[in-house]
C-alpha positions as CSV (number, residue, x, y, z in Angstrom):
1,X,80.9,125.1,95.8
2,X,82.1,126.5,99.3
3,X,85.1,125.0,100.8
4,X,85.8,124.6,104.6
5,X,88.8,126.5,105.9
6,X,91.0,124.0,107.4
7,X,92.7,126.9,110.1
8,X,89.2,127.2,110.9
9,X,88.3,123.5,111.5
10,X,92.0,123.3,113.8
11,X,91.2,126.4,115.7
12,X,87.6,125.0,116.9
13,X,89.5,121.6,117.6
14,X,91.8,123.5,119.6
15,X,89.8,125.7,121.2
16,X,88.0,122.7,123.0
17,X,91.1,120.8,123.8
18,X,92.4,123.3,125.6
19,X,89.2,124.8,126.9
20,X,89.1,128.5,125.9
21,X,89.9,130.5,123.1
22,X,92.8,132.3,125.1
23,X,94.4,129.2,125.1
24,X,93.8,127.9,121.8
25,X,95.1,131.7,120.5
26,X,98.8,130.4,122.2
27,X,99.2,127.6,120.9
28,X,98.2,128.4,117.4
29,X,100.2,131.6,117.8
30,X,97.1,133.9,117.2
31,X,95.2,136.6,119.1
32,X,92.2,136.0,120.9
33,X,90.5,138.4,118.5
34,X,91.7,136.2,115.8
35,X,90.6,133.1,117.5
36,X,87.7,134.4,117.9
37,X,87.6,135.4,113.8
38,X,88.0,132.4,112.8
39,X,85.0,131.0,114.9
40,X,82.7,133.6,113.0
41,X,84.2,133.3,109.8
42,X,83.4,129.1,110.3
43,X,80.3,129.6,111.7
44,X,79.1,131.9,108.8
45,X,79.9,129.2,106.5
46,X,77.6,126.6,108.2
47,X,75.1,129.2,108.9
48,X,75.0,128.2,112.7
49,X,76.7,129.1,116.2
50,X,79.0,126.0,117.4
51,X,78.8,127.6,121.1
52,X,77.2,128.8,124.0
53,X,77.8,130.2,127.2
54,X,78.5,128.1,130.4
55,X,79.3,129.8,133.1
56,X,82.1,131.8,132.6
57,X,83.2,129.4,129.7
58,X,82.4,128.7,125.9
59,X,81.5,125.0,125.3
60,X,80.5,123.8,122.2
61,X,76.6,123.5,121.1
62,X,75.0,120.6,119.8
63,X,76.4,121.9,116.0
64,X,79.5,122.1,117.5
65,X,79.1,118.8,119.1
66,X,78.3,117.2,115.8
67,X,80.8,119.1,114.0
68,X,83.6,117.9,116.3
69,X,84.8,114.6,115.0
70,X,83.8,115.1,111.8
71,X,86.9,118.2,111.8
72,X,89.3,116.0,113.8
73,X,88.7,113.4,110.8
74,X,89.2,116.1,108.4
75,X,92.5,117.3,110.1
76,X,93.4,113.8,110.1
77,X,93.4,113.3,106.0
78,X,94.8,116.7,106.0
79,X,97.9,115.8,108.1
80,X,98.0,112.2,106.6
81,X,98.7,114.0,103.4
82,X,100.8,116.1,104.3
83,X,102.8,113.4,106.2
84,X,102.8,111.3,102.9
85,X,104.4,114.1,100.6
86,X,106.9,115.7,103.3
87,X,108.2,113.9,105.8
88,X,110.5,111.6,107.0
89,X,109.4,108.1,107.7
90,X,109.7,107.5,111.6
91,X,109.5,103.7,112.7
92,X,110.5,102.8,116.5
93,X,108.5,102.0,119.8
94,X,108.2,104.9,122.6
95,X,106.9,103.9,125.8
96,X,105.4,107.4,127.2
97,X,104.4,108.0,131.2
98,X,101.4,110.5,131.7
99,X,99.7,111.8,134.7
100,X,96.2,110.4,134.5
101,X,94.5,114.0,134.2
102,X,96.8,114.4,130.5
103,X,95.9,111.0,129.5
104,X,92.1,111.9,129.6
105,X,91.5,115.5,129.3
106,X,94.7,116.6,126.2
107,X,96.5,113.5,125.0
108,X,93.9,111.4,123.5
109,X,93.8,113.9,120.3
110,X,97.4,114.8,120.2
111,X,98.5,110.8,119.8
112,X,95.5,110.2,117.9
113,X,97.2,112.8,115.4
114,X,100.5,111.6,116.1
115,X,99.7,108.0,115.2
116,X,98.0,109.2,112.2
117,X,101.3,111.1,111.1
118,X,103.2,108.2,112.2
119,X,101.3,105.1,111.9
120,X,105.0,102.9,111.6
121,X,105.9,104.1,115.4
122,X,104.2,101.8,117.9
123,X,103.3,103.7,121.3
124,X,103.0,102.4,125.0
125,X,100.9,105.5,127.3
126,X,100.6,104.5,131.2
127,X,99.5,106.8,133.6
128,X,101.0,107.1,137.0
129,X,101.2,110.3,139.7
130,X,103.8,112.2,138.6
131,X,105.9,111.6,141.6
132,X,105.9,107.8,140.5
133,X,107.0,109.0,136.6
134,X,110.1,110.8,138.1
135,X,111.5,108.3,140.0
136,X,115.0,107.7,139.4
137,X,113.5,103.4,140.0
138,X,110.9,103.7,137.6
139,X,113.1,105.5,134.8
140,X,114.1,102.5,132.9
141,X,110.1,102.2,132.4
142,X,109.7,104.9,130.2
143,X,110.9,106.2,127.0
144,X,109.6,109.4,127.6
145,X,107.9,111.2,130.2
146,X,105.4,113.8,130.8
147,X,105.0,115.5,134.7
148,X,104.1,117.9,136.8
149,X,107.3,119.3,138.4
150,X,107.2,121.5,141.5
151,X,111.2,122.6,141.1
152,X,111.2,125.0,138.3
153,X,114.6,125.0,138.5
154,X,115.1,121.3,138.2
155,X,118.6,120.5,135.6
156,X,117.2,116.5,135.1
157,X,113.9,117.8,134.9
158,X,113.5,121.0,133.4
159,X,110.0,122.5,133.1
160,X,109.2,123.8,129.2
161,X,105.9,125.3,130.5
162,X,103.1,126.4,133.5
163,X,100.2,126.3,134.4
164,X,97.5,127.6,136.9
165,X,96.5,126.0,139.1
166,X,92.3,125.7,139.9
167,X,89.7,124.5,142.4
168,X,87.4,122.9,140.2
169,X,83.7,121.2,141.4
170,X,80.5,123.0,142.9
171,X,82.2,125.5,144.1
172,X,78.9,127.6,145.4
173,X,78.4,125.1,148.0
174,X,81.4,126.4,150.2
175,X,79.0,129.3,151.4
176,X,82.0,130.8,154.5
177,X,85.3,131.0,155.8
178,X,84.6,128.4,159.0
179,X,83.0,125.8,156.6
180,X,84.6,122.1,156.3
181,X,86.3,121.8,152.9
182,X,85.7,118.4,151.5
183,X,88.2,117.6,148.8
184,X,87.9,115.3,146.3
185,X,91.6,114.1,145.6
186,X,93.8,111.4,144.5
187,X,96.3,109.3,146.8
188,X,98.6,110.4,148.9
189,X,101.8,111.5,146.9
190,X,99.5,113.4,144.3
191,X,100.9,117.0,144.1
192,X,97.7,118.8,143.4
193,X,96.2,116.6,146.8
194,X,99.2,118.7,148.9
195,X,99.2,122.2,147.1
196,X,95.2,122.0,147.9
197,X,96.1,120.8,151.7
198,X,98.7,123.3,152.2
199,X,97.2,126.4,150.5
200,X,94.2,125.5,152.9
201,X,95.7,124.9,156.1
202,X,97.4,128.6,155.1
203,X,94.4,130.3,155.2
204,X,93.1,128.9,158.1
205,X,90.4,126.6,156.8
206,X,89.6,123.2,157.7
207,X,89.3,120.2,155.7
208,X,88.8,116.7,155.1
209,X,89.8,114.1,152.5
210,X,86.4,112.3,151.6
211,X,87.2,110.9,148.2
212,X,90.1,109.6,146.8
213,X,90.5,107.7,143.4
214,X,93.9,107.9,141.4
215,X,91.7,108.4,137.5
216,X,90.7,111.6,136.7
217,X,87.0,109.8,135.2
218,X,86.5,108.8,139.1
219,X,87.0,112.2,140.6
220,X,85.3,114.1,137.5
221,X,82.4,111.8,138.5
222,X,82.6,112.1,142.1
223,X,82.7,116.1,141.4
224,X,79.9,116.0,139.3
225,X,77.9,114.7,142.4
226,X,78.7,117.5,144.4
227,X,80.9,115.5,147.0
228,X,83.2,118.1,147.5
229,X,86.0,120.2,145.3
230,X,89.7,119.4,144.0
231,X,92.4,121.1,142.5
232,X,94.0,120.4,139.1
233,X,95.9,122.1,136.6
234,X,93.8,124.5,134.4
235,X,94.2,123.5,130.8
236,X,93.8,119.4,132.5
237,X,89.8,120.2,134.0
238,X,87.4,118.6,132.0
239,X,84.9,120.6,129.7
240,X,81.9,119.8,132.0
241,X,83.0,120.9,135.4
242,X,83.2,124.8,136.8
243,X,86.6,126.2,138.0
244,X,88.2,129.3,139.9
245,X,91.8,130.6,140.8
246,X,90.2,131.3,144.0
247,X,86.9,132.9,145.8
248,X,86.1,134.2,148.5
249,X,86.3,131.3,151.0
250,X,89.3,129.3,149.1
251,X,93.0,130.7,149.0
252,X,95.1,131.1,145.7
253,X,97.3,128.2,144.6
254,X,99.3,129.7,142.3
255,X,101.4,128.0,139.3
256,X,102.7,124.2,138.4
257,X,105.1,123.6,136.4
258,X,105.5,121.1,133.5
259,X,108.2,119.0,132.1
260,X,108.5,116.6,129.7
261,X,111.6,114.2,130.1
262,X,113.5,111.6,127.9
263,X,114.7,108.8,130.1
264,X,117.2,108.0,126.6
265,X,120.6,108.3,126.8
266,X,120.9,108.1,122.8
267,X,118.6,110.4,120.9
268,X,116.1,108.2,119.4
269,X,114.2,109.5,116.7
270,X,110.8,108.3,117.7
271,X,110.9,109.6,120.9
272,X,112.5,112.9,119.7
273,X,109.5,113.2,117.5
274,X,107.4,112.6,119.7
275,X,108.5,114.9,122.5
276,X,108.9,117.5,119.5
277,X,105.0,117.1,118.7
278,X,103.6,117.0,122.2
279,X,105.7,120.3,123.1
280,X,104.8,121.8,120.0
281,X,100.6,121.1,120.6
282,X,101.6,122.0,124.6
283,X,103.3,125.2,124.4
C-alpha cells in the first residue's frame, strides 16, 4: 500500500496559492529544485503530470485540478490532528481588515486552515482599500489588519515583507510607445491605481481610467475581456491572468511593501495567533 507524502501534497497547495514554485520554495523554506522534487516525486506516485505550461507560468492540469481540494482536505485532518494532540486551545473573536485582492486571491486557504486549527476563535474579514484599513478613524474597527504600505519605514506600521509590483491583463494589445493605456483600476485612493498613473505619466505615455470596480472578481473579469490592463501586487494576480514587471511599451513599477497591524493595545491571544499564522504562510 503506497502512502501520499503529505510535504508533497502542502508543496503542490502552495505552489498554487502563491503562483510559482519560486514562491512556494520561500515560504516552505526550500529550493526551487526541491520544490520542484517534490512535484516529481508526487506525480510519480499518481502516475500523472499535475501541470502544464501557460505562458510563462505553471498552472495546474485537470489532475492537478481534481487533486486540489482533495489535498487541502487532507492537510486539513492532518493539521486538525495535530492541533488536537499539541496545542493550546485558543478561544476569542478577531475582526481582521484585508485589501480585497488578499481576500480573494491568498486568504481564503490560510483562514480556511486557520479555522480548522482553531475552530473555538470566531473571525470577522472585511475588505477595504488599504488606505481606508490604516486610518487612524477606522482603527477601532479592526482587531487586526493586513495592508499595503507605501512607507517602508513606517514605526505604527511596519512592513514584515514586499512585493513586486506587475501589470497584469492582455498585455500584447499595447502594440507602441504613443498608444493610449487603458487601465483597468479600482477607486480613487487605491495605491496600485496611483503607482500605475504615476509610473506612466513618467515615461511619457498616455492614459485613461476606463474601468473602475473596488473587488478584485470585477476587475479579473473586466481583464479577462481585454478592456485594458492594471497593476497589482505579484503573489495577489489571479492564476488565470498574464503578467509582466514591465515590456517594452510599459515602465517598471518597482516594489510594495506589506504590513500587517494589531489595532490592540493588550496582546490578545487570538489575534496574536492569528497575525503569527498569516505571517508565518506570508513570509
Amino acid at each position: 500500500m503506497k502512502n501520499l507524502s503529505i510535504d508533497g501534497l502542502r508543496t503542490l497547495v502552495t505552489v498554487v496559492e502563491v503562483g510559482g514554485f519560486a514562491k512556494a520554495g520561500e515560504r516552505l523554506g526550500l529550493s526551487q529544485p526541491a520544490v520542484s522534487l517534490q512535484i516529481k516525486r508526487l506525480e510519480d506516485m499518481l502516475n500523472c503530470k499535475l501541470f502544464k505550461k501557460q505562458g510563462q507560468r505553471q498552472v495546474l492540469n485537470q489532475y492537478g485540478e481534481l487533486l486540489l481540494p482533495l489535498a487541502k482536505q487532507m492537510l486539513q485532518h492532518n493539521d486538525a490532528i495535530l492541533q488536537q494532540f499539541t496545542s493550546e486551545s485558543v478561544t476569542g473573536k478577531v475582526r481582521l481588515g484585508i485589501p480585497s485582492e488578499f481576500a480573494a486571491r491568498i486568504l481564503p486557504s490560510i483562514i480556511g486552515d486557520f479555522v480548522a486549527l482553531y475552530p473555538d476563535v470566531s473571525l470577522e474579514v472585511k475588505s477595504r482599500l488599504s488606505k481606508h484599513l490604516l486610518s487612524v478613524s477606522r482603527q477601532d474597527q479592526f482587531d487586526l489588519v493586513l495592508a499595503l504600505n507605501e512607507q517602508t519605514g513606517s514605526e505604527p506600521f511596519p512592513v514584515f515583507m514586499q512585493d513586486q509590483l506587475v501589470w497584469v491583463g492582455d498585455l500584447s494589445l499595447i502594440k507602441d510607445s504613443a498608444q493610449v493605456v487603458t487601465l483597468v483600476t479600482a477607486p480613487e485612493g487605491c495605491i496600485y491605481r496611483r503607482r500605475a498613473i504615476e509610473a506612466l505619466q513618467q515615461a511619457g505615455i498616455k492614459h485613461r481610467v476606463i474601468y473602475s470596480n473596488a473587488d478584485l472578481t470585477g476587475l479579473t473579469a473586466a481583464l479577462k475581456e481585454g478592456l485594458g490592463v492594471t497593476v497589482l501586487a505579484k503573489s495577489t494576480v489571479p492564476n488565470e491572468l498574464n503578467y509582466q514587471t514591465s515590456t517594452k511599451h510599459l515602465p517598471e513599477l518597482g516594489d510594495i511593501g506589506i504590513c500587517l497591524v494589531k489595532n490592540s493595545a493588550e496582546s490578545v491571544h487570538a489575534v496574536d495567533k492569528l497575525a503569527e499564522f498569516i505571517a508565518l504562510r506570508l513570509s
